[in-house]
C-alpha positions as CSV (number, residue, x, y, z in Angstrom):
1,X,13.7,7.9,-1.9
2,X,13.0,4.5,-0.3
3,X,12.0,4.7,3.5
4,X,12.0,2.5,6.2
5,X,10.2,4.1,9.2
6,X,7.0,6.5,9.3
7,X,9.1,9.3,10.9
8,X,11.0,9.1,8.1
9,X,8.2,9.4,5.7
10,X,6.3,12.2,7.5
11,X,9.9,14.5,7.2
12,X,9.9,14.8,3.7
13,X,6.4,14.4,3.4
14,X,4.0,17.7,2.2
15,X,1.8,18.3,4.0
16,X,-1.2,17.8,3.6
17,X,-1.4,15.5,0.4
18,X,-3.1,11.9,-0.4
19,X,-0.6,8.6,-0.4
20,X,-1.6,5.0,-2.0
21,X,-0.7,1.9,-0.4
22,X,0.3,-0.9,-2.9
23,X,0.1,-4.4,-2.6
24,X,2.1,-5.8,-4.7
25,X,1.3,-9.5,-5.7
26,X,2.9,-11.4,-9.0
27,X,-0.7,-11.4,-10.7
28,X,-2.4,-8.2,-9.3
29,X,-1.6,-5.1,-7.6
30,X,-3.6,-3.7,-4.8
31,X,-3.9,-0.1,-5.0
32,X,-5.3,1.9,-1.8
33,X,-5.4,5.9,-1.2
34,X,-5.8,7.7,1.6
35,X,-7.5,11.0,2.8
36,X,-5.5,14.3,1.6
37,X,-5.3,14.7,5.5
38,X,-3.9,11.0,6.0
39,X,-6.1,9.7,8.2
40,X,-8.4,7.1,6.7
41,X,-7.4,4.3,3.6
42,X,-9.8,3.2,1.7
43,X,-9.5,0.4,-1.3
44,X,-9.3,1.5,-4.9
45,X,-8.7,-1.6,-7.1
46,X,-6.8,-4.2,-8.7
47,X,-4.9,-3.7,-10.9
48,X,-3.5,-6.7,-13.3
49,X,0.3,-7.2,-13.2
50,X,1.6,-6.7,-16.3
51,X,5.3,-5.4,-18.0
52,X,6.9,-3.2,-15.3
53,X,6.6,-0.6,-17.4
54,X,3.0,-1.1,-17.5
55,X,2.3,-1.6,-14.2
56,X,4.0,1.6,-13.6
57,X,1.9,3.7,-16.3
58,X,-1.0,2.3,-14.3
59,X,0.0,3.3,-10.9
60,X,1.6,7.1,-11.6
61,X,-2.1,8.1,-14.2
62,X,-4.1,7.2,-10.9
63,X,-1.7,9.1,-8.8
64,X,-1.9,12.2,-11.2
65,X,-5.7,11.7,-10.8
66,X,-5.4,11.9,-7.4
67,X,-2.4,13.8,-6.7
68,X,-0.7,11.3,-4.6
69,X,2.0,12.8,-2.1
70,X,4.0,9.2,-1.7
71,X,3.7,5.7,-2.2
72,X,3.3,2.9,1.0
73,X,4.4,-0.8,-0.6
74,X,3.9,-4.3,1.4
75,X,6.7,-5.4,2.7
76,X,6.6,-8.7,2.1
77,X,9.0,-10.2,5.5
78,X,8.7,-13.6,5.9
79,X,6.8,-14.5,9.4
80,X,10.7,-15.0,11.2
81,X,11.3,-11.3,10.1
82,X,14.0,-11.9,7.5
83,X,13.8,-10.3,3.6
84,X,13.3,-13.1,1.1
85,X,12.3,-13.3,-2.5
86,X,9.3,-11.7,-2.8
87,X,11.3,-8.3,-0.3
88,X,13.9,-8.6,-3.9
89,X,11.2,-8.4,-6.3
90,X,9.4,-5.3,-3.8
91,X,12.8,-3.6,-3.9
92,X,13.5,-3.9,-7.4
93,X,9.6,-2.3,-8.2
94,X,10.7,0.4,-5.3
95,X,14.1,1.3,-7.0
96,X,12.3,0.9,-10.7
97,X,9.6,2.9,-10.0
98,X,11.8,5.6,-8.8
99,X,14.1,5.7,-11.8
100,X,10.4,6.6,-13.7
101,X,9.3,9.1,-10.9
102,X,10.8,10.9,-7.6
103,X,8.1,9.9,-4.6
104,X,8.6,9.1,-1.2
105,X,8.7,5.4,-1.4
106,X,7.6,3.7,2.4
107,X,8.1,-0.1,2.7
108,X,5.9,-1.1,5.3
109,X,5.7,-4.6,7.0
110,X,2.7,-6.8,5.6
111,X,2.9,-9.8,7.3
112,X,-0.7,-11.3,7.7
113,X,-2.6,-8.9,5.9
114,X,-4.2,-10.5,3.3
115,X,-5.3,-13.1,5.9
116,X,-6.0,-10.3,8.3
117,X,-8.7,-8.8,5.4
118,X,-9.9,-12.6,4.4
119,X,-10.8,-13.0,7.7
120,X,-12.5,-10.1,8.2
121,X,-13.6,-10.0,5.0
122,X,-15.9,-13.2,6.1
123,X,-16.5,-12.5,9.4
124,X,-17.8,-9.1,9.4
125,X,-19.3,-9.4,5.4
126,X,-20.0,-12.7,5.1
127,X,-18.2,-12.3,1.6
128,X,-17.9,-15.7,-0.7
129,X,-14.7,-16.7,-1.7
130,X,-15.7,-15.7,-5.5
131,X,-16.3,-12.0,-4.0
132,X,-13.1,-12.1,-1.3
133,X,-11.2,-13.3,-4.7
134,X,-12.3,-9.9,-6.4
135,X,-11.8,-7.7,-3.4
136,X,-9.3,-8.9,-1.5
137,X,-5.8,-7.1,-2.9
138,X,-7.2,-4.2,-3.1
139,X,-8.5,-4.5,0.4
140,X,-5.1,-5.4,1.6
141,X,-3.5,-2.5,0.2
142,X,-5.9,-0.2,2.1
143,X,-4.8,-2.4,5.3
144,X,-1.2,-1.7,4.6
145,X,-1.7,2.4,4.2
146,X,-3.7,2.0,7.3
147,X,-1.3,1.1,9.4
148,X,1.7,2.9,7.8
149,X,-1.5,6.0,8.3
150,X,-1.7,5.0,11.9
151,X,2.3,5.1,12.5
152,X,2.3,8.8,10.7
153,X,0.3,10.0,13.7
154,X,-1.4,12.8,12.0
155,X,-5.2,12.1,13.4
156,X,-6.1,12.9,16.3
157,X,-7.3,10.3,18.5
158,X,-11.0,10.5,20.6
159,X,-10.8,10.0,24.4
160,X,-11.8,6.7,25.3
C-alpha cells in the first residue's frame, strides 16, 4: 500500500517495529533504518542501483535482517511542488516493489535534503567532498525517515 500522509502510515503500522527510509537516486540508493520504537534514523549505506529486480533483492535481505515494519521513499517534488520525472520513476519503484512484497509504502517529500546533509555534512564535519561523495545518500535517506519519524509522533518530546 502506498501512503501519502504519516497518519496514514502509523494506522496500519505494527507497532512497535523498525522502518528504512530510501533515497532513491539513478546510480545509488540510500538506505536508512530507524529505532524498533521509531524514534531516531540513522544511515546504513549505499547501495548501487542496479536491475530493478536487483535493487529490490538488495533492499527486502536487509529488511529481513532487520525486520523492517515499512518503507519511507524520497519524494522527489520539484521545488514549485508539482510531480515530475524523477516522482514517475519513485512511483513505478513504489508500485514494483509492492508487486514483490506487501509493506506500508510512505512517500515522503525530499526536497533539499541532500543539500540539507551536504551542508551539514561540512559545516558540522568538516567532511571533503571525496568523503560527502561516499556518505552522502545514505545520509539523506536517514534525513528523509527522520522527518517522516518526526511526523509519526511516537517520541515523546523533553520540556524545553
Amino acid at each position: 500500500m502506498i501512503l501519502r500522509t504519516a497518519a496514514e502510515m502509523a494506522a496500519v503500522l505494527p507497532t512497535p517495529g523498525a522502518l528504512f527510509g530510501l533515497d532513491l537516486g539513478t546510480k545509488t540508493i540510500g538506505l536508512a533504518t530507524s529505532d524498533p520504537g521509531r524514534c531516531l534514523a540513522s544511515p546504513v549505506e549505499t547501495l548501487r542501483r542496479a536491475k530493478f529486480s536487483q535493487d529490490a533483492a538488495q533492499v527486502m535481505a536487509r529488511m529481513d535482517e532487520r525486520q523492517i515494519q515499512g518503507l519511507v521513499l524520497g519524494w522527489p517534488l520539484e521545488m514549485d511542488g508539482n510531480e515530475g520525472k524523477r516522482c514517475q520513476s519513485t512511483m513505478s519503484f513504489a508500485r514494483n516493489f509492492l508487486e514483490m512484497r506487501a509493506v506500508p509504502i510512505l512517500l515522503w517529500d525530499e526536497r533539499l535534503s541532500t543539500s540539507a546533509v551536504e551542508r551539514m555534512m561540512v559545516r558540522e564535519f568538516d567532511m571533503t567532498r571525496d568523503r560527502r561523495a561516499a556518505k552522502v545518500d545514505a545520509a539523506a535517506a536517514a534525513y528523509i525517515l527522520q522527518g517522516a519519524l518526526d511526523a509519526l509522533g511516537r517520541c515523546p518530546r523533553p520540556d524545553v
